[in-house]
C-alpha positions as CSV (number, residue, x, y, z in Angstrom):
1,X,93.0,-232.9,62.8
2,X,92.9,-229.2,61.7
3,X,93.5,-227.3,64.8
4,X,92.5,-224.0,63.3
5,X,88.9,-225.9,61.8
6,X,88.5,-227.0,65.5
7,X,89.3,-223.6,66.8
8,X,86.9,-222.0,64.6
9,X,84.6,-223.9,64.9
10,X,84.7,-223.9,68.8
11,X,84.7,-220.0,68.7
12,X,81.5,-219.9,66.2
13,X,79.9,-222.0,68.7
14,X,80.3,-219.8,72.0
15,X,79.5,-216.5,69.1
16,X,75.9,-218.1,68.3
17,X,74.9,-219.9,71.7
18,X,76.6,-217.6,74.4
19,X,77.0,-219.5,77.2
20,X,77.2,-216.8,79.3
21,X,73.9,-214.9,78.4
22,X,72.1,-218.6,78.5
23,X,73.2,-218.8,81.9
24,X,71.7,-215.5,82.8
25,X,68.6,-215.8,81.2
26,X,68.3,-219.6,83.2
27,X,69.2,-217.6,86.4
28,X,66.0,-215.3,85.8
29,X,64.1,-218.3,85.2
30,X,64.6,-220.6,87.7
31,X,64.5,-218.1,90.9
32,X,63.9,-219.7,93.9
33,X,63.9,-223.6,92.8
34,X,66.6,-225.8,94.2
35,X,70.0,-226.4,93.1
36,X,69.0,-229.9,92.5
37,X,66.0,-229.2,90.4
38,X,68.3,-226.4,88.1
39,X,71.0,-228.8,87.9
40,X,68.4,-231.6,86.6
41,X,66.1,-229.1,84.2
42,X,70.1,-227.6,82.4
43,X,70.9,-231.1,82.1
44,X,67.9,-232.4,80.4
45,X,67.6,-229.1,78.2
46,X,71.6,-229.9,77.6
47,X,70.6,-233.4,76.3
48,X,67.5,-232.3,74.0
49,X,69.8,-229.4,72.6
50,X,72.3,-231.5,71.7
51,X,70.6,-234.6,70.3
52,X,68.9,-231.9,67.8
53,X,72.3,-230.3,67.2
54,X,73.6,-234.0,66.0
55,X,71.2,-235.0,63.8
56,X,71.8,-231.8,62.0
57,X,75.0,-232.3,62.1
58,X,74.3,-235.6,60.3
59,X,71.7,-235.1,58.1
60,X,70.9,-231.6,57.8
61,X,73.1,-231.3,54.2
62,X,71.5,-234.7,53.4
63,X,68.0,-232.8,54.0
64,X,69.1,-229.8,51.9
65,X,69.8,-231.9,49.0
66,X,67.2,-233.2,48.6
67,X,64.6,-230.5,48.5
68,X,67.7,-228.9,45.9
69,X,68.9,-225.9,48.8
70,X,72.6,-225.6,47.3
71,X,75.1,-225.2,50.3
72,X,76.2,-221.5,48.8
73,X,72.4,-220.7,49.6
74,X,72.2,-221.9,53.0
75,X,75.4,-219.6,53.3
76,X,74.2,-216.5,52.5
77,X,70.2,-217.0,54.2
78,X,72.0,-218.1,57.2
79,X,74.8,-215.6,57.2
80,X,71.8,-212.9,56.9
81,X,69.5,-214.7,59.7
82,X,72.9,-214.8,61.8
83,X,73.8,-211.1,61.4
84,X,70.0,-210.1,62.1
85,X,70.4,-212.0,65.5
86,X,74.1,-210.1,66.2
87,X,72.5,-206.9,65.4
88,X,69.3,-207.1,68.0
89,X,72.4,-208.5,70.0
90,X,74.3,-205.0,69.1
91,X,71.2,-202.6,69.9
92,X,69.1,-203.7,72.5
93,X,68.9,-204.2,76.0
94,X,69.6,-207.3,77.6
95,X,66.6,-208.6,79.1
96,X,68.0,-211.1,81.9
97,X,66.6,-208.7,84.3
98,X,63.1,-208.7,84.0
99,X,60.7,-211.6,85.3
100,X,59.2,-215.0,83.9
101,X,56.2,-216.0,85.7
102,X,57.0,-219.7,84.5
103,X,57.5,-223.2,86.5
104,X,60.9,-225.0,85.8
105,X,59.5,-228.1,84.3
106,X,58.3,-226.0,81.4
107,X,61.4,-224.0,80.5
108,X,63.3,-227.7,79.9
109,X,62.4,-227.9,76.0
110,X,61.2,-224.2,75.2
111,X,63.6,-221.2,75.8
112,X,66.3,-223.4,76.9
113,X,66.8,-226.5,74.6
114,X,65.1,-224.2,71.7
115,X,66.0,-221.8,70.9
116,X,68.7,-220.9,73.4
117,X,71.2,-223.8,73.0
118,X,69.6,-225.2,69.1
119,X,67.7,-222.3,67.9
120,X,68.1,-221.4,64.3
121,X,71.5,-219.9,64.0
122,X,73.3,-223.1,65.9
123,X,71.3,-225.0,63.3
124,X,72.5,-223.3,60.5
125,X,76.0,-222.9,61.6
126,X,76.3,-226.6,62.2
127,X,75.4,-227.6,58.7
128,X,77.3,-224.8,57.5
129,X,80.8,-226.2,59.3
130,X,79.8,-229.8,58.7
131,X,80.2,-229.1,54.8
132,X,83.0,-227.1,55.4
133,X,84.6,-229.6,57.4
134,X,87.6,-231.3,55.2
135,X,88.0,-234.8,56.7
136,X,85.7,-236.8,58.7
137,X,88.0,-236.1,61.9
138,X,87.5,-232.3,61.1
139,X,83.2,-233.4,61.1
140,X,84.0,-234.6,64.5
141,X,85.3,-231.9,65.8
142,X,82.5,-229.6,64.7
143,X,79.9,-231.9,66.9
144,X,82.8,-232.3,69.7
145,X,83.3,-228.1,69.7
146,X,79.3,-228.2,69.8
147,X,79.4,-230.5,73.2
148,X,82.3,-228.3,74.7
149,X,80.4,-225.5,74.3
150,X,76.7,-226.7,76.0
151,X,78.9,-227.9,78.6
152,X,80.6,-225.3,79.3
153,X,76.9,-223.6,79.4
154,X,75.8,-226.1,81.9
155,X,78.6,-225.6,84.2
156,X,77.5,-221.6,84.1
157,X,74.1,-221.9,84.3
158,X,74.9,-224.5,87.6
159,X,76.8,-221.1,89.0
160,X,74.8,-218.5,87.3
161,X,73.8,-216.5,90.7
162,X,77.4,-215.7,91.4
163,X,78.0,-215.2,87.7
164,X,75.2,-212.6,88.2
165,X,76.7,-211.1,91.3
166,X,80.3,-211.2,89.3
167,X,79.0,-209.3,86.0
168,X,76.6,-207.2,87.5
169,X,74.2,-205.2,84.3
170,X,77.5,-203.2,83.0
171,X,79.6,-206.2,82.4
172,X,76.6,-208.5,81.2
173,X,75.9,-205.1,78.6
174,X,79.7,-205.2,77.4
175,X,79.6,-209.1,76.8
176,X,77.0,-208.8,74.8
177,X,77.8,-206.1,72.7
178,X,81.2,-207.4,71.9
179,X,79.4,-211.1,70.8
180,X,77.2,-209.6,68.3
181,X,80.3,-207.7,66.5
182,X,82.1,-211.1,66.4
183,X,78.8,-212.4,65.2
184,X,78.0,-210.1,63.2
185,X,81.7,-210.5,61.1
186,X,80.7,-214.2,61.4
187,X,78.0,-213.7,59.4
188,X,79.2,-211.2,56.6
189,X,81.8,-213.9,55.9
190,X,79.0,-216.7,55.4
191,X,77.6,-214.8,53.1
192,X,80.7,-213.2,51.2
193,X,81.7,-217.4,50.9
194,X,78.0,-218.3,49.7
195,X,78.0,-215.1,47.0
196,X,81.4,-216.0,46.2
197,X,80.3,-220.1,45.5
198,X,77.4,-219.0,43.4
199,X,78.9,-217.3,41.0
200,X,81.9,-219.3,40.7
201,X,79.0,-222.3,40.1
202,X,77.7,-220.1,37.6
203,X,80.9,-219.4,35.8
């Protein structure tokens, strides 16, 4: 196994899903319900994000292929859509403070499965590290790091009111800030690889 694969791979992961800010944003959602209900509602929105994040994983370069999207392309389109998300991430406010007049049972597949834990940019990064993934141990990893990181999301969400309490606005602001720069490098270096793989193709 490729240790520094894995590590990247884990470290994309947290960049693109933030665990942290997911958890906040389920803490604004789900005032006032049980800790049983949350617990259940993460869980099943854990499950459905995860199930879509595999079968990417397994046949989303399989899909691009055949409607003849070249890997290099899916690069640089997803490097762009990724540095667009790290820049709103960059320059706005974070909105886990203002209210969602919505009952849990509806939250389970829409914001929290998608587009929270599988929205486009987990997508893209997972097809993007299953190509670049060198052995079939190394593809494992990329849907293992993917797990490690929804879990570690449903273990915040689970304790998101203290998280709240613990971070307060300043410290959910800096967090943030400093994943959309990491993002946003993540991004510029998709795209420098797909720029860089067209024209050697073309060569």
């Amino acid at each position: 196994m490729n240790s520094t694969f894995f590590f990247n791979a884990l470290t994309s992961y947290f960049v693109v899903i933030d665990p942290i800010g997911c958890a906040l944003i389920f803490y604004s959602l789900t005032l006032g319900q049980s800790t049983k209900l949350k617990a259940k509602t993460m869980a099943t929105a854990m499950c459905i994000g995860f199930g879509i994040i595999l079968m990417f994983a397994l046949f989303g370069e399989t899909l691009l292929t055949a409607l003849g999207i070249e890997m290099d392309a899916l690069r640089i389109a997803g490097g762009i859509l990724l540095f667009n998300t790290a820049f709103r991430m960059i320059t706005t406010e974070p909105t886990h403070e203002q209210p969602h007049d919505v009952r849990i049972g509806h939250i389970t597949v829409y914001p929290l499965a998608i587009p929270l834990m599988a929205g486009p940019g987990t997508l893209t990064l997972t097809v993007l590290l299953m190509a670049g993934a060198p052995t079939v141990v190394d593809q494992v990893m990329v849907i293992v790091a993917a797990l490690i990181t929804l879990t570690v999301t449903l273990l915040l969400a689970l304790i998101s009111s203290q998280l709240r309490k613990w971070l307060g606005k300043t410290g959910d602001e800096i967090i943030q800030r400093l994943l959309g720069v990491l993002l946003a490098a993540l991004a510029i270096q998709f795209v420098a690889n797909g720029i860089s793989g067209l024209f050697l193709s073309g060569a």
